[in-house]
N, C-alpha and C positions, 0 to 999 in steps of 0.2 A: 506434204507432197502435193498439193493442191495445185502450183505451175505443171505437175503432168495429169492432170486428171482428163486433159484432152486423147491421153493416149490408152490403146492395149497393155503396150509391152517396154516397157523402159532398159534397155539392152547397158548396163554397168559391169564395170571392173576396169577401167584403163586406168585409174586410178592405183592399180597393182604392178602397172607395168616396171617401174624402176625396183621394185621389191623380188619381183617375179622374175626379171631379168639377173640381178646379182646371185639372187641363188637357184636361179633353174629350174622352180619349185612351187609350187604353193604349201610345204610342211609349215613354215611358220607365218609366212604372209597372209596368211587369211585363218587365224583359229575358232576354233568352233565359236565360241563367244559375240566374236565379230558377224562370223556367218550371220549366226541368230539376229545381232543385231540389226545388221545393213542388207543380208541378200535374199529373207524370205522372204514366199512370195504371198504369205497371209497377212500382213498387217498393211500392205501399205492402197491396198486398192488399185493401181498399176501393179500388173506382173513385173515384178525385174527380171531379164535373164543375163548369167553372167558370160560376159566376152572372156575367153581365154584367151589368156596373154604369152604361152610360154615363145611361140613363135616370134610374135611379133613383138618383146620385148628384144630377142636375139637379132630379129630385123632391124630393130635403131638401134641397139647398143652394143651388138658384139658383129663377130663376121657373118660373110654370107655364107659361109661354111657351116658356124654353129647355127644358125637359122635352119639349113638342111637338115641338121640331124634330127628335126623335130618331124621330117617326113620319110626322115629313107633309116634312124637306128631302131633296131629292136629295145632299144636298153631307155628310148622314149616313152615305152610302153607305162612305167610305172607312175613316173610323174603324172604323165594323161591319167591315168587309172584311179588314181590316188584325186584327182581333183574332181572325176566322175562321182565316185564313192561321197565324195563331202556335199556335191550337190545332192545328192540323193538321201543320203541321211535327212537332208533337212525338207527332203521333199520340193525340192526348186528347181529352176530350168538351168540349163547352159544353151548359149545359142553357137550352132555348129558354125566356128569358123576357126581359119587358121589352121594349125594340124589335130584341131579336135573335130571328129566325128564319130557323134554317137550312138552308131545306127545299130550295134550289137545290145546296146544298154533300151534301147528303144524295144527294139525288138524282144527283149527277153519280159520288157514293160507289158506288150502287147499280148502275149502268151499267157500274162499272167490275168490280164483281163483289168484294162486303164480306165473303166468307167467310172460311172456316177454311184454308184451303189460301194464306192470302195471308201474305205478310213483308214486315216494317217493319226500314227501312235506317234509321238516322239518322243525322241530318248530322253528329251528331258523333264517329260510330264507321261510317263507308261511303267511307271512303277510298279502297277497290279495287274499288269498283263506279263511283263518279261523283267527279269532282273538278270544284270552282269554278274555271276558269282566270281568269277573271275579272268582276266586280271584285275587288281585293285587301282586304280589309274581313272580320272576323269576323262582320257584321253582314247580310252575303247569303249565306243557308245553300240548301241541300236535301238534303233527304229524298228518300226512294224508296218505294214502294209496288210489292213485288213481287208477282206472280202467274205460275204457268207460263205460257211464252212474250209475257209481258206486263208491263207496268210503269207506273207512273203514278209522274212524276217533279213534284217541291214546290215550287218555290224560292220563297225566301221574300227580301223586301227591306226592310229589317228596320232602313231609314235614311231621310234624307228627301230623297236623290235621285231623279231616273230611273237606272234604269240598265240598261245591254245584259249578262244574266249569262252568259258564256258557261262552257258544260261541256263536260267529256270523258267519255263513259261507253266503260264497261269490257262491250260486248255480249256477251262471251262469258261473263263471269261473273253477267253477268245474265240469261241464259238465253234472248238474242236471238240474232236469228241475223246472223251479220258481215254484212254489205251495207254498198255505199255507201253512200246514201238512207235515210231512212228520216221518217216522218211525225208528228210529235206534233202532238196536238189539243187545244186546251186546252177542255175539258168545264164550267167554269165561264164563264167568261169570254167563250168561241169566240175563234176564231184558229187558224190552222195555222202550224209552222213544220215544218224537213227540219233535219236531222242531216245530215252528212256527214264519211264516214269516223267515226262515233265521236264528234263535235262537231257543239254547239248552239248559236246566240246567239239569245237569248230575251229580246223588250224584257218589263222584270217595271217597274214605276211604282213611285213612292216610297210605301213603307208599303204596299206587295199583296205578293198571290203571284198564283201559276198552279197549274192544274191538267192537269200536260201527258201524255197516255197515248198510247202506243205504237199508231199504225197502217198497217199497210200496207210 
């Protein structure tokens, strides 16, 4: 990547747009795999962030009517959601344009305290902090978001079921304190669920995530 090394922020994905356009979606056009490969924003030295395409794929290749519906349907809601959730798993930016803004995902960011004192677990290397017990699927991951005495846990469902994710977390190596009990809150979404002993069952919807942080 050395022709961008003059830059901050390298803004990618129009490269999705004929993919993102046929199916409405980013569920198979961009799988985690890929993500990892091409969209974090740790290996390459330029940040990337991703332009989202669902609008303005609908802008060149279908009507001006379906282009609309990415700013005026409720039912636009999931797809947006669902591509929010994949950046965030991976710990990477979206850059707000088109009918993505993500100022609720920001905000829930902020609350939880987006500084320098924080660490990114990923799903694909946090084995001994959080494990999926269930479902059995590569396809329902999470991530971690740690902070002293705190944590904001991802799961992401990343299929087109519902499903109940349940987890095991490792408190002591995430810097909580063992109790029975204990309270996540999903800061996106709202919902409470309890932990106990160490385990979570967390209903996550087909194609979301959660935003679930340690309280109490």
């Amino acid at each position: 990547m050395p022709v961008n090394g003059f830059s901050d922020i390298m803004i990618d994905g129009e490269n999705l747009t004929g993919k993102v356009g046929l199916a409405g979606n980013y569920y198979n056009a961009l799988p985690l795999d890929t993500f990892r490969a091409e969209y974090m924003p740790h290996q390459w030295g330029t940040i990337p962030a991703l332009l989202p395409q669902h609008a303005r794929a609908a802008s060149i290749l279908k009507t001006r009517e379906e282009e609309l519906y990415w700013y005026t349907s409720p039912e636009a809601k999931k797809p947006i959601d669902h591509l929010l959730g994949l950046v965030l798993v991976h710990d990477a930016m979206i850059w707000p344009a088109w009918e993505v803004r993500p100022n609720a995902l920001w905000e829930a960011q902020d609350a939880f305290g987006w500084e320098e004192d924080i660490t990114f677990l990923p799903y694909w290397d946090n084995d001994e902090y959080v494990r999926v017990l269930a479902p059995e699927t590569e396809n329902v991951v999470v991530s971690v978001f740690r902070r002293p005495h705190r944590i904001m846990l991802v799961p992401l469902n990343n299929t087109d079921d519902d499903v109940i994710v349940k987890m095991s977390l490792s408190l002591g190596k995430l810097g909580l304190a063992e109790r029975g009990q204990m309270r996540l809150l999903d800061t996106y979404h709202g919902g409470e669920f309890t932990t106990r002993d160490g385990v979570a069952e967390v209903p996550v919807p087909a194609r979301g995530f959660r935003m679930l942080v340690t309280s109490g």
